[in-house]
C-alpha positions in Angstrom: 111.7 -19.5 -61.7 109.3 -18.0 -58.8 107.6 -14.6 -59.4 107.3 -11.6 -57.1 106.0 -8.0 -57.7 107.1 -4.7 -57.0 106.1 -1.5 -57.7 108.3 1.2 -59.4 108.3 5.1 -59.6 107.3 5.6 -62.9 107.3 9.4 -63.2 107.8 12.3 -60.8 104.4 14.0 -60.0 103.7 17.4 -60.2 101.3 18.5 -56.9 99.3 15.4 -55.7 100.9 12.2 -56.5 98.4 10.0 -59.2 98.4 6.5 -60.4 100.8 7.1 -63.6 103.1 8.0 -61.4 103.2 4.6 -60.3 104.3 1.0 -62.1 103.1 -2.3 -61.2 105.9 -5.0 -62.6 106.4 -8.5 -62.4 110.0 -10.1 -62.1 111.8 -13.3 -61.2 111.9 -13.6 -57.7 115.2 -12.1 -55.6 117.8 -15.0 -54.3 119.4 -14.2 -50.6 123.6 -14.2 -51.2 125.4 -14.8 -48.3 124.3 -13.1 -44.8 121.1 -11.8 -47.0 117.6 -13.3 -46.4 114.8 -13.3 -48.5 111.8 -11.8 -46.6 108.2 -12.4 -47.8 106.0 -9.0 -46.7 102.6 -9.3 -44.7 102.4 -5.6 -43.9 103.6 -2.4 -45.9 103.7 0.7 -44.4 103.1 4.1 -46.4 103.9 7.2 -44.7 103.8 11.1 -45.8 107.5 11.4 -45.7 107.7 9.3 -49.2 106.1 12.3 -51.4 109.6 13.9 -50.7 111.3 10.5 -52.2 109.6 11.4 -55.2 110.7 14.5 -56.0 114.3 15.1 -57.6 115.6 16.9 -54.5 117.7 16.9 -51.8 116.2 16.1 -48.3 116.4 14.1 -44.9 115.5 11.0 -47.1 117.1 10.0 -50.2 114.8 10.5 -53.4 113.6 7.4 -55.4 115.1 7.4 -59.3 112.6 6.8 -61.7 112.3 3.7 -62.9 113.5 1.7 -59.7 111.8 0.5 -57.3 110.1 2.3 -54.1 111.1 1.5 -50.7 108.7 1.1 -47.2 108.6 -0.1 -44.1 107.9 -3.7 -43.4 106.6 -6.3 -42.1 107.5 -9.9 -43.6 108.4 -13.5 -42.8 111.5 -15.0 -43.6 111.0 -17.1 -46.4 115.0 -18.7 -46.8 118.1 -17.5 -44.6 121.8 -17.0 -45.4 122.2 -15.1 -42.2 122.7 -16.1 -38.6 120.9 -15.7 -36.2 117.4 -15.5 -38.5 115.5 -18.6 -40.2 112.8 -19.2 -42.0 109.5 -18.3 -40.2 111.0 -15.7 -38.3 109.1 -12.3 -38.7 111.1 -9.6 -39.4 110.7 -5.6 -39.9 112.9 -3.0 -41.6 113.1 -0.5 -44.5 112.6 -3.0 -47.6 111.1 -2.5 -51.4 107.3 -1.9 -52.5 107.6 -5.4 -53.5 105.8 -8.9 -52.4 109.0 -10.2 -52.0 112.2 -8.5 -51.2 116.2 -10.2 -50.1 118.1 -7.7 -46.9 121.3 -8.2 -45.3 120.0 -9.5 -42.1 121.7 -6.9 -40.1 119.3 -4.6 -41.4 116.8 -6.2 -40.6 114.5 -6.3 -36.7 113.5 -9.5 -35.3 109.8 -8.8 -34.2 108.1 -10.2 -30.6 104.4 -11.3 -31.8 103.9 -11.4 -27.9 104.1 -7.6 -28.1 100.9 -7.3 -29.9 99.8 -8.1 -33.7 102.7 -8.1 -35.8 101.3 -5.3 -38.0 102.3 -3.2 -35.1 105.4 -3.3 -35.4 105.1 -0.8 -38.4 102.9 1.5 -35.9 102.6 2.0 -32.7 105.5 -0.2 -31.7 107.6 0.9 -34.5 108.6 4.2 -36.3 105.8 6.4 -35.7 105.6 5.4 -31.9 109.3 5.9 -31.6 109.0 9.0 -33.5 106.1 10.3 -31.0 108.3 8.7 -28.0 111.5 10.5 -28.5 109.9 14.1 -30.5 107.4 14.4 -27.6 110.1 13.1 -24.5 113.2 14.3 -25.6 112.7 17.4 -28.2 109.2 18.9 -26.1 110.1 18.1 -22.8 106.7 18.1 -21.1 106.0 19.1 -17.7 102.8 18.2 -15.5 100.3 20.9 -15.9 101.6 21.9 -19.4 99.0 22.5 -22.0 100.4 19.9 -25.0 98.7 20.8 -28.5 99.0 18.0 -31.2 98.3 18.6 -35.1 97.2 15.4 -36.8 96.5 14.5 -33.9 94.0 11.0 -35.1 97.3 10.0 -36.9 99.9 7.1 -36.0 102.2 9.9 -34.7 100.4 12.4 -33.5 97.8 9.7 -31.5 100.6 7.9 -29.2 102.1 12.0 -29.2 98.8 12.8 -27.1 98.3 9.7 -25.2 102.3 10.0 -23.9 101.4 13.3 -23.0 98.1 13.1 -20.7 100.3 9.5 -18.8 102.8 12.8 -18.4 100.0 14.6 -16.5 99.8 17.4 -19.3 96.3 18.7 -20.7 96.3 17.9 -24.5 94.7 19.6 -27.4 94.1 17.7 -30.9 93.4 19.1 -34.1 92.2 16.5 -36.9 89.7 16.7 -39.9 86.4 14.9 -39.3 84.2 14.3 -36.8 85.0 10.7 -36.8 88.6 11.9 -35.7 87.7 14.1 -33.3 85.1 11.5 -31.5 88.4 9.4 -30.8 90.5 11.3 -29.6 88.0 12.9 -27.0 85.6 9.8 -26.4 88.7 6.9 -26.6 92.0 8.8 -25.8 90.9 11.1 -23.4 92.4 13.7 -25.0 91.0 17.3 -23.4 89.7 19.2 -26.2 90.0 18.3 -29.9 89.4 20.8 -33.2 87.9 19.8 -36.1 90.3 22.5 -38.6 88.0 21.5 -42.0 84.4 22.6 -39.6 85.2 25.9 -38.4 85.5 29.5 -40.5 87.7 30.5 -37.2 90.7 27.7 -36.4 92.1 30.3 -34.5 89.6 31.5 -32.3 88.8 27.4 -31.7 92.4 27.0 -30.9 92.1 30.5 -28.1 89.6 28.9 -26.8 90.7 25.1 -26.3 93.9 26.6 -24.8 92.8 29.9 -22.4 96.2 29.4 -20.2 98.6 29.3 -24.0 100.6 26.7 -25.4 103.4 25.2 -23.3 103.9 22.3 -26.5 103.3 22.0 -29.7 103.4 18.8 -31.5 103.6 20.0 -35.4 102.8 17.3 -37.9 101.6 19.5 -40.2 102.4 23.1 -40.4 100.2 25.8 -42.5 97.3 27.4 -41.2 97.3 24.9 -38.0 100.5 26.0 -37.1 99.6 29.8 -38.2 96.9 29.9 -35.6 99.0 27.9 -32.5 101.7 30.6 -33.1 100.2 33.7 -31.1 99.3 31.4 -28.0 102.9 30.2 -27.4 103.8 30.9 -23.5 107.5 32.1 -22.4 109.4 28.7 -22.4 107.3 27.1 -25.1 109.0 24.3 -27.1 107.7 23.5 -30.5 108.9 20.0 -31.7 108.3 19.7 -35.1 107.9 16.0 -37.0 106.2 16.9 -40.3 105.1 19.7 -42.7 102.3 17.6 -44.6 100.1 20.6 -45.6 103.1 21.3 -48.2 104.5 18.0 -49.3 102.5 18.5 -52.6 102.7 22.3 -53.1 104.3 22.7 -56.7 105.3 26.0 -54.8 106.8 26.8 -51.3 104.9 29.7 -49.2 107.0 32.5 -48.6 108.5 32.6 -44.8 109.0 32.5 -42.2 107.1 35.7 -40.9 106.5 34.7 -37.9 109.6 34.8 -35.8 109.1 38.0 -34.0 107.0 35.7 -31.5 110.0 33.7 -30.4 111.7 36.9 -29.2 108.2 37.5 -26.6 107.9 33.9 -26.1 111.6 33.0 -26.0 110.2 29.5 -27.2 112.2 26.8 -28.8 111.9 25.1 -31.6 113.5 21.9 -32.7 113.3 19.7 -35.9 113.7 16.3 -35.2 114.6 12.8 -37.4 113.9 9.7 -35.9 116.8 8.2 -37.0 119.1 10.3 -34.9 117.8 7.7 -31.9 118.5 4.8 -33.7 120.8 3.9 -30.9 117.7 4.3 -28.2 114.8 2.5 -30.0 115.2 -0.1 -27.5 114.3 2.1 -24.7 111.3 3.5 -26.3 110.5 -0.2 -27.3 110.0 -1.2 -24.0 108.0 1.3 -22.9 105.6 1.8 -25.9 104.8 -2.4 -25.6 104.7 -1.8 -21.6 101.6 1.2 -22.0 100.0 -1.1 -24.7 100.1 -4.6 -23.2 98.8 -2.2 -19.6 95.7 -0.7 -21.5 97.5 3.1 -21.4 97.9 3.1 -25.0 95.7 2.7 -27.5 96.0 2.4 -31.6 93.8 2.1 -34.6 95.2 0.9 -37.9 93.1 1.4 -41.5 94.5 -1.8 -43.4 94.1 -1.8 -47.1 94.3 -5.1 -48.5 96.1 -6.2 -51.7 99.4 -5.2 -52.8 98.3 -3.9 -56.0 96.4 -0.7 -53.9 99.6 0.0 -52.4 99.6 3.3 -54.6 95.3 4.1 -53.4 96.6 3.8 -49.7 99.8 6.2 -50.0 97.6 8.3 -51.6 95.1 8.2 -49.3 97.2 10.2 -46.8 96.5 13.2 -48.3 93.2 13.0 -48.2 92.9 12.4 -44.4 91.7 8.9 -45.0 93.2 7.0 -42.3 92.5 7.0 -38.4 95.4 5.9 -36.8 98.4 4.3 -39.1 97.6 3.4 -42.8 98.9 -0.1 -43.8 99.3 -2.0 -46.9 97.7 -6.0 -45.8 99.9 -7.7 -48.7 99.7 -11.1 -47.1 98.2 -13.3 -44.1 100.3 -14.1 -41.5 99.5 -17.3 -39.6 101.1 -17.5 -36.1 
């Protein structure tokens, strides 16, 4: 019998996630039943949104039990089919285990176009974090030509095509990211406006003041805390404040106190708006077709920081919290060979 590995949650952490929270095991390889189809992976994603998976609480994502296996997105080839319409050598994408192999019902699964770009992309800029920027930017923020657009985590696979989508809107854009490295990217290669480094100043909000004299017509939040503390005060009347992620608190063993700040919406009469991704799974289509259309013109540009071999899977998940990765962090768990 063939072998495959997957990694398990082996313990719940307690603040940062660490490697004994995590369990490399080896098992016989999965079997596709009928309309099922075992998938090979060449690309894992790992995203902030998994810390909550690991707690044992409710949220907008089901938590992980201990003991069973973690799930991601991917990238994989078809390895043997039991479903129509999908045959070996395909390459596929969809929500799929930590795992080198892994079977899926194929209708859960999303045939990718390598003529869109590398297939890794598919798990980037031309899959959930692109449609996530594409819809939370278009739909939720509602920019206007002339609008000042500020972006937190702004070098990140979000927050990047958030900015780009933005300026090809005609708005002025404002990043905030946490080295220079970040900052030199999305000014010198992005073209963003103005960008803050939040870790070099003793004054985010006075940099923010003065990146943004006219106020804040959008806010992009990715992050929340401190950032989103110091964007507050500038918010104009009609501001909309589209907010994707809280990362700044995904490993606080204890929740700030709050909100304090609401007075401001009364003065501003600003909206804000929490959005999930998956409430445009009926649309991702649309943003599809554009995303690939801006990258295949040269209007939209991505970086990705691979990290290859399955077994750092856990080193590049954890890596997110450290503000290691420019652009989207991947997981390189096999070569693909067009």
């Amino acid at each position: 019998m063939a072998t495959t590995r997957q990694w398990r949650l082996e313990s719940r952490p307690v603040g940062e996630p660490t490697h004994e929270n995590f369990d490399l095991v080896t098992i016989d390889r999965p079997e596709p039943g009928p309309g099922e189809v075992l998938v090979r992976t060449l690309y894992q994603s790992v995203d902030p949104y998994m810390r909550g998976r690991m707690r044992d609480a409710e949220s907008y994502a089901e938590p992980w039990d201990v003991g069973d296996p973690m799930k991601a997105g991917v990238v994989g080839e078809v390895v043997e089919s039991r479903y129509d319409g999908l045959e070996a050598g395909d390459v596929v994408t969809g929500e799929l285990l930590w795992a080198e192999h892994a079977v899926a019902h194929g209708d859960d699964l999303r045939q990718v176009n390598p003529d869109h770009g590398p297939v890794s992309t598919a798990l980037g800029v031309l899959g959930m974090p692109g449609v996530t920027a594409y819809f939370g930017l278009l739909d939720v923020a509602e920019p206007t030509p002339g609008d000042t657009v500020v972006v937190s985590a702004a070098a990140g696979a979000v927050g990047s095509v958030v900015g780009q989508l933005a300026r090809l809107n005609g708005a002025r854009v404002v990043g905030t990211a946490g080295s220079d490295e970040k900052i030199a990217w999305l000014t010198d290669d992005l073209g963003f406006d103005a960008a803050i480094n939040y870790k070099d100043t003793d004054d985010l909000a006075g940099a923010v003041a003065e990146a943004c004299p006219d106020g804040i017509d959008v806010y992009f939040d990715n992050v929340g805390g401190p950032i989103t503390d110091a964007v507050w005060p500038l918010l104009n009347v009609r501001s909309r404040v589209a907010v994707c992620g809280q990362i700044s608190i995904y490993n606080a063993t204890e929740v700030p106190t709050g909100p304090r700040k609401l007075g401001k919406l009364i003065e501003s009469r600003a909206r804000v708006e929490g959005f999930l991704v998956r409430d445009y799974e009926g649309r991702w289509g649309e943003a599809l077709d554009r995303l690939s259309t801006f990258v295949r013109e040269g209007d939209l540009h991505y970086r990705e920081n691979v990290v290859e071999g399955f077994e750092n899977a856990p080193d590049a998940f954890m890596g997110l919290f450290e503000g290691e990765n420019v652009g989207k962090q991947l997981v390189e768990v096999a070569e693909y060979e067009d």
